[in-house]
C-alpha positions in Angstrom: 0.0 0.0 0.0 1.1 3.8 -1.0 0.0 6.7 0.2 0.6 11.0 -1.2 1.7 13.4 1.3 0.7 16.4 -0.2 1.4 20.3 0.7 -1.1 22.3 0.0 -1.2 26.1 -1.1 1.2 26.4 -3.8 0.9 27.5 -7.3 1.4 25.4 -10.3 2.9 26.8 -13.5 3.5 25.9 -17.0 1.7 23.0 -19.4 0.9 19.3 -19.2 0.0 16.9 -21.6 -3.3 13.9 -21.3 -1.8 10.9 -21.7 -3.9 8.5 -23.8 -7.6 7.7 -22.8 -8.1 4.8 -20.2 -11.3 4.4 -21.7 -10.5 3.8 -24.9 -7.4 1.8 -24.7 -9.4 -0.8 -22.4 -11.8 -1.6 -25.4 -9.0 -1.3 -28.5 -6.5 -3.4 -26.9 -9.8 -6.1 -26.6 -10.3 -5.2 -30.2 -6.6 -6.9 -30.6 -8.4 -10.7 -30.4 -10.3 -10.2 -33.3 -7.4 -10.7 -35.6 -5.0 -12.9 -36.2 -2.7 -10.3 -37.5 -0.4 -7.9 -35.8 -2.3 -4.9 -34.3 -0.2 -2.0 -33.7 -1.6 0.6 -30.6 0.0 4.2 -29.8 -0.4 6.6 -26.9 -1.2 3.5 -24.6 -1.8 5.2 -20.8 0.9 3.4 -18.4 -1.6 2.8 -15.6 -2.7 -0.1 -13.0 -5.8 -1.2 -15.3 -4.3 -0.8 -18.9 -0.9 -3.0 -17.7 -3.9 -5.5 -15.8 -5.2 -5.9 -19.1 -2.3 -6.2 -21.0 -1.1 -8.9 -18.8 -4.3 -11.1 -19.0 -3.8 -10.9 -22.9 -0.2 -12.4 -22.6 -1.2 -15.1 -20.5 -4.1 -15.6 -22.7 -1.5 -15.9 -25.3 -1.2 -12.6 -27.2 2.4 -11.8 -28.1 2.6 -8.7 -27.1 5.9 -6.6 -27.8 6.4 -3.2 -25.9 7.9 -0.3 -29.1 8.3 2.6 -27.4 7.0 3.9 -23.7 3.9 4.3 -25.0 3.1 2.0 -27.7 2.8 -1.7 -28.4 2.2 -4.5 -30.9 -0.4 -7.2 -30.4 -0.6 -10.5 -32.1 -3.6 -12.8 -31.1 -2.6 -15.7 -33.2 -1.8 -18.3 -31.0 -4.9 -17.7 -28.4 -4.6 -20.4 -25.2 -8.3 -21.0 -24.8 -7.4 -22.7 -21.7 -6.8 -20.3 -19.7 -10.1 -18.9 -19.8 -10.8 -21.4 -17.7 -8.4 -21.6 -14.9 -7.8 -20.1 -11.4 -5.1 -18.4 -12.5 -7.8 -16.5 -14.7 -10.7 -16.1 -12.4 -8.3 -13.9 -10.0 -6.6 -11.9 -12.8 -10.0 -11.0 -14.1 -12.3 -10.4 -11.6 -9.3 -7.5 -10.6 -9.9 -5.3 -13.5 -13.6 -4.4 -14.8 -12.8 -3.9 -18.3 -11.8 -7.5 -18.9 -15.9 -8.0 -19.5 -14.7 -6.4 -23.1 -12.5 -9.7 -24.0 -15.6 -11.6 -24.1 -17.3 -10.2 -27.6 -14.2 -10.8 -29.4 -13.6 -14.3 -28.1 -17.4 -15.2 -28.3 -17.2 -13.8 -32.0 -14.0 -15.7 -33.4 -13.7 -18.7 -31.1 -17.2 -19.7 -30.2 -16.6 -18.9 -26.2 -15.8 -16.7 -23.7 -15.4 -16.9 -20.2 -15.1 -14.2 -17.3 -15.2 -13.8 -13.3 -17.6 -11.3 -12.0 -15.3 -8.0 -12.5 -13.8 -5.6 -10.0 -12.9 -2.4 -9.6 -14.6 1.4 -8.5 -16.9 0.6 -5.1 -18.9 3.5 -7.0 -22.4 1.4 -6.5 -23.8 -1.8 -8.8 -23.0 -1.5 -12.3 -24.7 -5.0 -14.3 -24.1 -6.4 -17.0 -27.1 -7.2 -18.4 -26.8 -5.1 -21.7 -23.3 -7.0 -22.8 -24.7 -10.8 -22.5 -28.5 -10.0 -23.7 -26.7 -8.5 -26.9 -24.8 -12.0 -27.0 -27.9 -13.9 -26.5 -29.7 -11.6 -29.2 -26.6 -12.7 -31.8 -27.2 -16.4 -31.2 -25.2 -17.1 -28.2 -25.9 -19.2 -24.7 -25.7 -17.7 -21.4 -24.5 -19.6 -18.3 -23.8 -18.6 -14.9 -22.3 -20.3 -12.0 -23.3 -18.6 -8.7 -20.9 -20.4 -6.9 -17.9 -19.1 -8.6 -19.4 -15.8 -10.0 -18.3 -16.7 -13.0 -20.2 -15.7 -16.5 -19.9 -17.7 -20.0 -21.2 -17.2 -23.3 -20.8 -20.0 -26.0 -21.9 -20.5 -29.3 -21.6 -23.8 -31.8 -22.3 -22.1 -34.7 -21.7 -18.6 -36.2 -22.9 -15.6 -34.5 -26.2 -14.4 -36.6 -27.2 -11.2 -37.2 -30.2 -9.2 -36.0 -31.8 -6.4 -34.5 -31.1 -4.8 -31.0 -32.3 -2.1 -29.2 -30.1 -1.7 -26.2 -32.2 -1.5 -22.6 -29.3 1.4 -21.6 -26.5 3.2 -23.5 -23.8 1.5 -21.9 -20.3 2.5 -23.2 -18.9 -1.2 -23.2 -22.2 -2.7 -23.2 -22.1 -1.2 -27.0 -18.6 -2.1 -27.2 -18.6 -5.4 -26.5 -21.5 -6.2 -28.8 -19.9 -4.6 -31.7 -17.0 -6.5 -30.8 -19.3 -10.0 -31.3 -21.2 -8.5 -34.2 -18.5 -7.4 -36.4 -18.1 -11.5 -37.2 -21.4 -12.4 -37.3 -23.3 -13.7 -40.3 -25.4 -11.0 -41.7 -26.3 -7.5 -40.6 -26.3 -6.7 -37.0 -28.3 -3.3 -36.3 -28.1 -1.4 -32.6 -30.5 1.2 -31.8 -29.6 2.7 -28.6 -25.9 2.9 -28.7 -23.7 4.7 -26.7 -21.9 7.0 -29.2 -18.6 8.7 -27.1 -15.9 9.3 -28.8 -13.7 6.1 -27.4 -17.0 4.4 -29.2 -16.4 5.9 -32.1 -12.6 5.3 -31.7 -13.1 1.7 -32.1 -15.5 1.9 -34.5 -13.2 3.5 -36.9 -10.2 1.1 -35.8 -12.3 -2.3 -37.0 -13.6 -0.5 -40.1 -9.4 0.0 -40.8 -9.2 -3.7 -40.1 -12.1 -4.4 -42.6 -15.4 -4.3 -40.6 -18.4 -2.2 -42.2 -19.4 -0.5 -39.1 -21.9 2.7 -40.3 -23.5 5.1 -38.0 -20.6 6.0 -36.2 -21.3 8.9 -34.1 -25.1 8.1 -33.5 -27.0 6.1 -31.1 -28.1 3.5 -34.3 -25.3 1.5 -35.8 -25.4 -0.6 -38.3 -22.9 -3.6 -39.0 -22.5 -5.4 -41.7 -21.2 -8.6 -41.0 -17.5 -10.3 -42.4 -15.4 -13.7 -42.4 -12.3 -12.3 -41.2 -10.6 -8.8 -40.0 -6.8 -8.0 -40.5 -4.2 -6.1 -38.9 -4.2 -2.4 -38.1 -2.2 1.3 -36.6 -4.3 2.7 -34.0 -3.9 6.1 -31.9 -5.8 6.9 -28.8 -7.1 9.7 -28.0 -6.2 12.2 -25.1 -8.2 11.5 -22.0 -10.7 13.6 -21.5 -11.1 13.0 -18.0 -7.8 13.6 -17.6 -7.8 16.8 -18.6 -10.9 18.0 -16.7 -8.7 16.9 -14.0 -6.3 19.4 -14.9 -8.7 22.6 -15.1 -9.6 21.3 -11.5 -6.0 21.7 -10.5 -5.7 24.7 -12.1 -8.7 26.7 -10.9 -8.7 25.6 -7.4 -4.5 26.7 -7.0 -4.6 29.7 -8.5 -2.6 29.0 -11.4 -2.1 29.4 -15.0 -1.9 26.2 -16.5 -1.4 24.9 -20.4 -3.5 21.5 -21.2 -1.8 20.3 -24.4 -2.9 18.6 -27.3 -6.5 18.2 -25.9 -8.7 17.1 -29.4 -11.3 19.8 -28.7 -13.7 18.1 -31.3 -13.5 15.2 -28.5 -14.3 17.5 -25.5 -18.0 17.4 -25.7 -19.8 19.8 -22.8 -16.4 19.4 -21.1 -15.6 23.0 -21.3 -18.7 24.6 -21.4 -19.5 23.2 -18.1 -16.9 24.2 -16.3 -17.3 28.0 -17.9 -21.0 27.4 -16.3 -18.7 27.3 -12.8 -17.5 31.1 -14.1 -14.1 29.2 -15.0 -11.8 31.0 -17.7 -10.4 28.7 -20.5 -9.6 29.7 -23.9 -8.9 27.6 -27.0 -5.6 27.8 -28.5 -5.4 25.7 -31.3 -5.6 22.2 -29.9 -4.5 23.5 -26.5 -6.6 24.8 -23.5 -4.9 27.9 -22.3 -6.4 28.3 -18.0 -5.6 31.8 -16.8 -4.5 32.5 -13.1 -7.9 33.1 -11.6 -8.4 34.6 -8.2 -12.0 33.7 -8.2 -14.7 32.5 -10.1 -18.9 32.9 -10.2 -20.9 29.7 -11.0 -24.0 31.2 -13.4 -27.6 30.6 -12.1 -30.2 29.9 -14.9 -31.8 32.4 -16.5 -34.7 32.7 -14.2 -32.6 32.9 -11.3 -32.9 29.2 -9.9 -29.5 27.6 -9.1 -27.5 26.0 -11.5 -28.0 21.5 -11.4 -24.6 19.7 -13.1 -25.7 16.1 -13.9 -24.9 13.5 -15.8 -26.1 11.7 -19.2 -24.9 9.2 -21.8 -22.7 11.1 -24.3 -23.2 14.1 -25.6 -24.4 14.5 -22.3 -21.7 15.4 -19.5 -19.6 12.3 -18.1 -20.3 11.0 -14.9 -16.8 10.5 -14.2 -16.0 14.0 -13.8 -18.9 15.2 -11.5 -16.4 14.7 -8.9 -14.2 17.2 -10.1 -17.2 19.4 -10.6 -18.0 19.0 -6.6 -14.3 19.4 -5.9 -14.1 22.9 -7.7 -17.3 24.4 -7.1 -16.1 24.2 -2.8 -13.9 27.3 -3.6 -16.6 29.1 -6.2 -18.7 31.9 -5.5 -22.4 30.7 -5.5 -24.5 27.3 -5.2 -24.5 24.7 -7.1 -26.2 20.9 -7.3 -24.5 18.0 -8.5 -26.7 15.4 -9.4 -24.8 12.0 -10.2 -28.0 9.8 -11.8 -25.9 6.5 -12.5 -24.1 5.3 -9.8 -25.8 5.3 -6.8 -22.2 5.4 -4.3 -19.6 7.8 -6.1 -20.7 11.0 -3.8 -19.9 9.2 -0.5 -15.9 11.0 -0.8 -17.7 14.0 0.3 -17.9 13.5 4.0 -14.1 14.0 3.4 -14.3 17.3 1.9 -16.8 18.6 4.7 -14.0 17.4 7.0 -11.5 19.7 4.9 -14.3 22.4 5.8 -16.2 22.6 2.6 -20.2 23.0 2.6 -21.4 20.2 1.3 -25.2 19.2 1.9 -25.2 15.0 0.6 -28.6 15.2 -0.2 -29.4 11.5 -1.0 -27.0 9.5 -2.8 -27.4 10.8 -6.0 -27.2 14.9 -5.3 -25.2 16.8 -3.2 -25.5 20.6 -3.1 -22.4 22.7 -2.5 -22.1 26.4 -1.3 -18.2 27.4 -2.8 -16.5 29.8 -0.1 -15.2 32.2 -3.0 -12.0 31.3 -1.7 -13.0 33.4 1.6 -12.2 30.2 3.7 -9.5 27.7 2.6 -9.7 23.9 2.9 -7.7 22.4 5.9 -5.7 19.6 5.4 -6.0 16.1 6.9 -5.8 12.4 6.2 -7.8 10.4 4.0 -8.7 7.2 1.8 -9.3 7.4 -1.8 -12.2 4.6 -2.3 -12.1 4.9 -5.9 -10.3 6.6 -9.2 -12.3 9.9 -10.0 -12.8 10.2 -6.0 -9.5 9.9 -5.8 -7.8 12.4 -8.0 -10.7 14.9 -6.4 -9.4 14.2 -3.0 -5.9 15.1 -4.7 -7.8 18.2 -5.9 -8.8 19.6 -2.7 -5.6 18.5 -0.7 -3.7 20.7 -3.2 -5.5 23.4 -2.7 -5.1 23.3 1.2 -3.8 24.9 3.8 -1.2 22.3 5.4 -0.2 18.8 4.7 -2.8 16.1 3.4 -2.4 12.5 3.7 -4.0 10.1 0.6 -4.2 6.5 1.4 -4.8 3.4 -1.4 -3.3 5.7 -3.8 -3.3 2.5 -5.9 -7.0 3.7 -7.3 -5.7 7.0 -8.2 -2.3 4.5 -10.1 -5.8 2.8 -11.7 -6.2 5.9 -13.9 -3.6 8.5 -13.7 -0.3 8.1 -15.6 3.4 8.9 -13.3 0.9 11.7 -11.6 3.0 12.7 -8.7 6.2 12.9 -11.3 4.0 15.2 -14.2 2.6 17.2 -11.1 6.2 18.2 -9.6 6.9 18.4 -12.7 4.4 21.8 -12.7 4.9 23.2 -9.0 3.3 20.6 -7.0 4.3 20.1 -3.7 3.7 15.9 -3.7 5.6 13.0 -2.4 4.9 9.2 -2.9 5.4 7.7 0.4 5.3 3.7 0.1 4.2 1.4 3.5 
């Protein structure tokens, strides 16, 4: 177990860059098992979950070859089906969440595939209903062993075709089923898709490996069946979350700060929510160019009534930055609610930030409202546990923004999503040390 010490108070300075999207690269480097050909992947985020995944691959028999700090090869040619059935497989992948996305390329190419009930954020339930109905709908059989909590889908013949509508717009609920469907015999058709960008991401990389995947970019997608995909360059994107991280930092230090390379056709509501908080950012070509601010006004609506920040499936705003929202609007002038509608545990952190002296009113599980200080009253530092990624970078947030030293335990969560972040924060000003137990 690690822990940051952190010492709060002190201005950043200069520019950072995202590192590749974690949400991405956990469905592309799935994609990898749909080939037997060599799959080549850039701007791979070196975190906890990407390097999980990447491990369960080479012990499922991927030979994987590392080309640069960032990038690998993949080559799923000689695939040890065997695997998916052992112990050693059950641990490794009830660890990581995003192994549930190995299964739609396995089901689709060899007939089976196998996975343990999946780990990760303690953020509330999240099912899986929408990834093995979509199997069944293409021909496959469910089975479940309660015992083991572990999940299988199989198939004896050729995944079919047919027509879906999705019961939610789940990211690798959509994923995974265009994953099975890009094999299947006939035309595949999913009305209710999510559409984010990382959706659209893979989209484009199995159309490069052959697939005919239209509809990218909207909630109906249509896939046109083939025998066989080959080999492919892929990029990733810059994580978006990542980056609303950074105008967090920024904003709540003080600071002016430089977001590099940021793909603002990718950003969605990103930025215009945060100007809803009264935050300055300007575009500067593909950067994101955060003055020092001494203060910022969140906007009521027009009638007066106070400003709600809530989540939706893309283009909506994403969930996984309402934290960050809460975090920054502690030190804003004015009220604001955050209403976080899927997940019915990832506002619980707060009871940490009211320690730290915000006002924070949890108003149910899903909404907390928060009156900002306007900077009138600075957060106090103290000791706390992240319980899951976005928490935890939030936590991070607010502890560098306070007056004294904070203490962050099970860092690892924050390592889940965040690449080298106490090096790239120094690395700006920061005042952070990893302290290992």
């Amino acid at each position: 177990m690690a822990s940051f010490k952190i010492e709060g108070g002190h201005q950043l300075q200069g520019s950072i860059t995202p590192q590749g999207a974690k949400n991405e690269a956990l469905q592309v480097i799935c994609a990898v098992l749909l080939t037997a050909e060599k799959v080549i992947i850039n701007n791979v985020p070196n975190i906890l979950d990407v390097n999980k995944l990447i491990f369960i691959l080479g012990e499922l028999g991927v030979t994987i070859e590392r080309l640069g700090e960032n990038s690998y090869s993949f080559q799923a040619d000689k695939i040890n089906l065997e695997y998916l059935e052992s112990s050693d497989f059950k641990r490794d992948g009830s660890s990581l969440r995003g192994s549930i996305m190995i299964v739609g390329p396995l089901l689709a190419r060899f007939g089976k595939g196998y996975i343990p009930r999946p780990g990760g954020d303690k953020i509330g339930r999240r099912r899986l209903d929408t990834h093995f109905e979509g199997f069944i709908n293409l021909g496959a059989t469910f089975r479940y062993n309660k015992e083991e909590y572990f999940y299988g889908v199989e198939t004896s013949k050729k995944l079919q075709g047919t027509t879906m509508l999705l019961d939610e717009a789940s990211v690798t609920g959509t994923a995974n089923i265009i994953m099975a469907a890009v094999l299947a015999e006939g035309t595949t058709t999913i009305y209710n898709a999510a559409c984010e960008p990382y959706i659209q991401q893979l989209s484009k990389m199995l159309n490069s490996m052959g697939a005919k995947i239209t509809g990218v970019g909207s909630n109906l997608l249509t896939i046109e069946g083939v025998t066989s995909l080959g080999g492919c360059t892929h990029r990733i994107l810059p994580d978006m979350i990542e980056i609303g991280s950074w105008i967090g930092m920024a904003v709540m230090t003080k600071s002016e700060l430089t977001i590099k390379n940021v793909s603002w056709e990718n950003l969605g509501q990103i930025p215009d929510v945060f100007r809803k908080l009264g935050i300055q950012l300007e575009k500067k070509q593909d950067d994101i160019y955060i003055p020092a601010q001494n203060g910022y006004e969140i906007q009521n609506y027009i009638d007066g009534s106070v400003l709600t920040v809530a989540d939706a499936p893309w283009p909506g705003f994403t969930p996984d930055l309402l934290s960050i929202v809460l975090v920054v609007a502690t030190q804003a002038k004015g009220t604001v609610l955050i209403h976080q509608k899927m997940f019915e545990s990832r506002l619980f952190f707060v009871d940490k930030l009211i320690d730290m002296g915000a006002k924070v009113i949890l108003c149910d599980p899903h909404r907390a409202t928060v009156i900002g200080h306007d900077f009138k009253s600075q957060l106090k530092a103290t000791k706390m546990t992240s319980p899951d990624i976005r928490a935890g970078i939030s936590l991070l947030i607010a502890a560098l923004s306070a007056k004294g030293t904070s203490i962050i335990h099970n860092i690892e969560q924050i390592d889940r999503g965040y690449e080298n972040i106490e090096h790239r924060l120094r690395a700006i000003g920061a005042k952070i040390e990893r302290i290992e137990e």
